[in-house]
N, C-alpha and C positions, 0 to 999 in steps of 0.2 A: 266579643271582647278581643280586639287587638292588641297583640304584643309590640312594643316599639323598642327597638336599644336606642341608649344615650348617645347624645350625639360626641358625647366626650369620648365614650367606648371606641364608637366608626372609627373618628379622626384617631383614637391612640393605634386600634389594629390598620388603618391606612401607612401611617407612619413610619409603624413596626414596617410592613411590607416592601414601604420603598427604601426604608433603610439598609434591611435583609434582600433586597432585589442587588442594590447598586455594590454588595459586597461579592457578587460572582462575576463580575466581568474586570478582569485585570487588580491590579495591585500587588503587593506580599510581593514583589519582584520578580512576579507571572510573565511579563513581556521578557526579558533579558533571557528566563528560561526559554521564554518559546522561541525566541530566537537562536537560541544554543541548539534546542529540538532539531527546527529546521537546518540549519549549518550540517549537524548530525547526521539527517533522514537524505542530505545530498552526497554526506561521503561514502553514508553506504549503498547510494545507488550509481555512486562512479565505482565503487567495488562490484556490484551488479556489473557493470559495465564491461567492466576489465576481466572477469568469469566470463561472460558469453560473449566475448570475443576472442576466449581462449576453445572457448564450445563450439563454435562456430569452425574454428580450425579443425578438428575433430572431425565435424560433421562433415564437412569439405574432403575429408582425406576420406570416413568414410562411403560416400558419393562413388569414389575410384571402383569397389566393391558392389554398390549396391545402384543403379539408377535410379529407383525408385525413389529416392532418397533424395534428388536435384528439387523438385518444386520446393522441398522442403526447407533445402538450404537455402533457397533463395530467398525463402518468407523468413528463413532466418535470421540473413543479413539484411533483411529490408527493417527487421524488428532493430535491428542495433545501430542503424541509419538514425531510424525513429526515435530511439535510447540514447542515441548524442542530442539531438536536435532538444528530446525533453530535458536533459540535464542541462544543456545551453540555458534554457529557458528558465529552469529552477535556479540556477548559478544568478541570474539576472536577476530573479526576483526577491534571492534573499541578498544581494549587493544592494538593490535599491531600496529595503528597509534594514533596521537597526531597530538595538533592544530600547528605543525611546519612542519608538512608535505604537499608536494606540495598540491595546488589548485586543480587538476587534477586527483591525486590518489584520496582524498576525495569527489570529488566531482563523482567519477566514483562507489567508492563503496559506498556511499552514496544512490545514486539509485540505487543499486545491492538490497541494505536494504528495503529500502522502495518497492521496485516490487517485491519482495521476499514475503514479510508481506501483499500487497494487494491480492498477488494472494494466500495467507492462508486464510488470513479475505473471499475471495472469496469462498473458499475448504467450510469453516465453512459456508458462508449462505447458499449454495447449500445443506448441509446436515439439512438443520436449514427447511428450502421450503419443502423437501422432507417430513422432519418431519411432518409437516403442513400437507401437503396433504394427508400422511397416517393416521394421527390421523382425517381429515375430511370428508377421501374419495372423493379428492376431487384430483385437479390438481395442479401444482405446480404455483404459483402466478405468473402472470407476472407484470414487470414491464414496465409503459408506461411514455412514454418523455409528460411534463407535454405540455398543447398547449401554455403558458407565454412562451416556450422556446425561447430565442432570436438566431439567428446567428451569435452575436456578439461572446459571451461564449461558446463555444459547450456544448450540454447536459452532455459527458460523464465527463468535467472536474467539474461540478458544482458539480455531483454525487458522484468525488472522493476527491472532500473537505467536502461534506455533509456525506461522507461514514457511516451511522450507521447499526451495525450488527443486524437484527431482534434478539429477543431472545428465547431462547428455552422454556425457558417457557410461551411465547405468541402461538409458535409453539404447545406446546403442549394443550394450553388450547381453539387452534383452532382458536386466534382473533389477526393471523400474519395480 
């Protein structure tokens, strides 16, 4: 004996499905925000910007003290070359949309932005650690997953809302 559902039943949970589907992509005046988002995630990566180019001077003056320290500056202003050229490019890309453009384009370059930005803020600590450890002689810090961690959260999403860039000048004065 085979069991059959209605075909009334299929068609009503089809229905439900695509009604409940087409209610997560955009609407409730989700575009306008995410445009707002984006606008946001570029002022604070010209703030980004205008910080490690103040670090960068730092690093510079340190250099005068330490040799060891030149590759480092250099990868550092090559990072803040790279950090105009990105913000260029994010500047362009939220001028050339607007909060009436689909749900879909925004929200795809929208994370272009943002993963863009984390993995520079990334470029900068790695050259931040390194600093550290040449000016300590010492090895480049690790980081370890706190033991409060829960399973509920993962550790790596906690860490990229908590994201603070050590600074260079803690770096340099050895108490990263």
């Amino acid at each position: 004996m085979t069991l059959r559902a209605p075909a009334p039943l299929l068609g009503f949970l089809a229905l439900m499905l695509l009604v409940t589907g087409c209610r997560t992509y955009g609407g409730y005046d989700s575009e306008a925000r995410t445009h707002a988002q984006m606008k946001q995630a570029n002022d604070r990566f010209a703030d980004d910007l205008t910080r490690a180019e103040g670090e960068l001077e730092a690093l510079q003056e340190a250099v005068a003290n330490n040799e060891a320290l030149e590759p480092l500056a250099e990868r550092y202003a090559n990072l803040i070359d790279r950090h105009r050229e990105t913000l260029e490019t994010h500047e362009g890309i939220v001028e050339a949309l607007n909060a009436d453009t689909d749900y879909r384009t925004l929200h795809r370059n929208y994370g272009t932005l943002i993963t863009e930005q984390r993995v520079m803020t990334n470029h900068y600590r790695m050259v931040t650690e390194r600093v550290y450890a040449t000016v300590t002689d010492g090895d480049v810090p690790t980081r370890v997953v706190p033991e409060a961690a829960s399973y509920t959260e993962p550790y790596e999403y906690r860490q990229m809302k908590n994201a603070s860039r050590p600074s260079m000048s803690a770096a340099l004065d050895g108490s990263l």
